[in-house]
N, C-alpha and C positions, 0 to 999 in steps of 0.2 A: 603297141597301140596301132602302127601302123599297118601291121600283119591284120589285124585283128578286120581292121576298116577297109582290107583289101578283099582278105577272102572271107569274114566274117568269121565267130565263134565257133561252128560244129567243122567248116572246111580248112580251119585251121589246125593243122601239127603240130607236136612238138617241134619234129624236126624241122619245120618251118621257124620256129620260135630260137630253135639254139641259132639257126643258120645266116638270121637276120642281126641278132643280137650280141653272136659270136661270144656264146656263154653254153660250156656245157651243160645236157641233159641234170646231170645230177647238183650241179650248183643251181640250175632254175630251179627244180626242186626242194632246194633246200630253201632256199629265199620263198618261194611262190609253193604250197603246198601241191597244188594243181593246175591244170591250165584254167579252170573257174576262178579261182581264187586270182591268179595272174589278170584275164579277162576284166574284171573287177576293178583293179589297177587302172588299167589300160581305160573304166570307163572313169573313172574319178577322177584320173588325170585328163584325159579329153575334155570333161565339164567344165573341169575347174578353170584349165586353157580357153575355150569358150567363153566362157562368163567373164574372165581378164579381158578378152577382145573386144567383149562387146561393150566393158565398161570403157574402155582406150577409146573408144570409135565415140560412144556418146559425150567422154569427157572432155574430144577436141572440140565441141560446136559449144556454140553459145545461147542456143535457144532452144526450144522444144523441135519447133519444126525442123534446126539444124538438123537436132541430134534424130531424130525421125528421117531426114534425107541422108545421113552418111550411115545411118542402119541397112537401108535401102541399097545405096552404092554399095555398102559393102556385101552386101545378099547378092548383087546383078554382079559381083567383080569375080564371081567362082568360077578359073578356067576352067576349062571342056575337062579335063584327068580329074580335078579336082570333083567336078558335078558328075562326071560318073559315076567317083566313088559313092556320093551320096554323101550323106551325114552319118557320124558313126553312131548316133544315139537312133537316127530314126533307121537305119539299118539292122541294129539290136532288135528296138521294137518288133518290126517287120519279120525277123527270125524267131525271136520269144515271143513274142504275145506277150499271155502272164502268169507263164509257164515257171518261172524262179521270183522269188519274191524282190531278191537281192537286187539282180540284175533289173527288175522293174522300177525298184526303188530310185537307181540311179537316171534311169529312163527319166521317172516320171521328177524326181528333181531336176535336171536338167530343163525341163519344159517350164517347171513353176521357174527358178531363176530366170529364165528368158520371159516370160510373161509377167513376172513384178519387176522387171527392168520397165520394159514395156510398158505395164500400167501406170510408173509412178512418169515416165516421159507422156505419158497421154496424159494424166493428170493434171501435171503443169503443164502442156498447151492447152489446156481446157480450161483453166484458173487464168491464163494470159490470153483466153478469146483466139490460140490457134486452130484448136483442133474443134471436130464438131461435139455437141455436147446432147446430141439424139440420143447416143446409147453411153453406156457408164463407160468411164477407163478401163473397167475388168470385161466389159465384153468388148470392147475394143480391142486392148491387148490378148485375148482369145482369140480373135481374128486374126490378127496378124500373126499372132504363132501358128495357127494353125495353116494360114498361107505359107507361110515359110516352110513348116514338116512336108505341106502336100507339092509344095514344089523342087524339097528335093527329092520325095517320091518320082516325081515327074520326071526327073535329069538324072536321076541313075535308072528308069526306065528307057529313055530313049528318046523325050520328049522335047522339040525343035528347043533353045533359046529363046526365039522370038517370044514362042506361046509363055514359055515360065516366064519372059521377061514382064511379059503384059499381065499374067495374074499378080506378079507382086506391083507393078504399077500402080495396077489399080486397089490393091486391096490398102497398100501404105496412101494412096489420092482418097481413099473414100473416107480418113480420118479427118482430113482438113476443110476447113470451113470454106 
């Protein structure tokens, strides 16, 4: 996985693969039919890892708006190596398009999990008068996903802290009442 979110899918080797993993050519083989099939691995397990973090992060707070501000902190806490790398799902994207079905598939569940986490915390701050009740939870949580993809678009392009710090400020500020 980590190879993978380094140099991505196509600038990835095998021999990048055995050398990280310290597993020969023909044993990855035998386990992983190809470096696709491996790739695939690498995103399922990233997701999965993902979606564990973000439920940890919402299940220490005790409120909507808690669990909405340590989402946040935990968005604004990615060191500089870390935001270079980018995200390894929108890095994917960004490579395939939707160009393999497979690989999209995992893309595009990855985003829905993040965005029904999201909707159902917008939900209930909107049921307890936290959040604002202008637009639905599903196009709220739209937002905020989509703030987040584009900002770590932003930080593996090259783009200051400050500025990605200020788009997710605002886009997580513009939920609350």
């Amino acid at each position: 996985m980590e190879v993978f979110w380094s140099k991505g899918f196509r600038s990835t080797s095998f021999e990048d693969l055995t050398k990280k993993t310290k597993v020969k050519k023909q044993s990855l083989y035998g386990v992983f039919e190809d470096k696709r099939t491996l790739f695939l691995k690498a995103l399922a397990l990233y997701r999965d890892h993902n979606l564990q973090n973000l439920q940890e992060i919402m299940a220490q707070a005790d409120s909507p708006a808690g669990k909405i501000d340590a989402i946040l902190r935990a968005s604004l806490c990615a060191n500089s190596e870390d935001a270079r790398r980018g995200c390894l799902m929108v890095n994917t994207a960004l490579e395939f398009g939707v160009s393999d079905l497979e690989v999209t598939k995992q893309v595009e569940g990855m985003h829905n999990d993040v965005q029904l986490a999201l909707e159902e915390v917008i939900e209930e701050g909107q049921a307890a008068e936290q959040f604002t009740t202008k637009f639905t939870s599903t196009e709220l949580a739209l937002h905020l996903s989509n703030a987040l993809q584009g900002v770590r678009v932003s930080q593996k392009s090259g783009v200051d802290h400050q500025q990605t710090e200020a788009v997710l400020r605002t886009a997580f500020g513009l939920i609350m009442k």
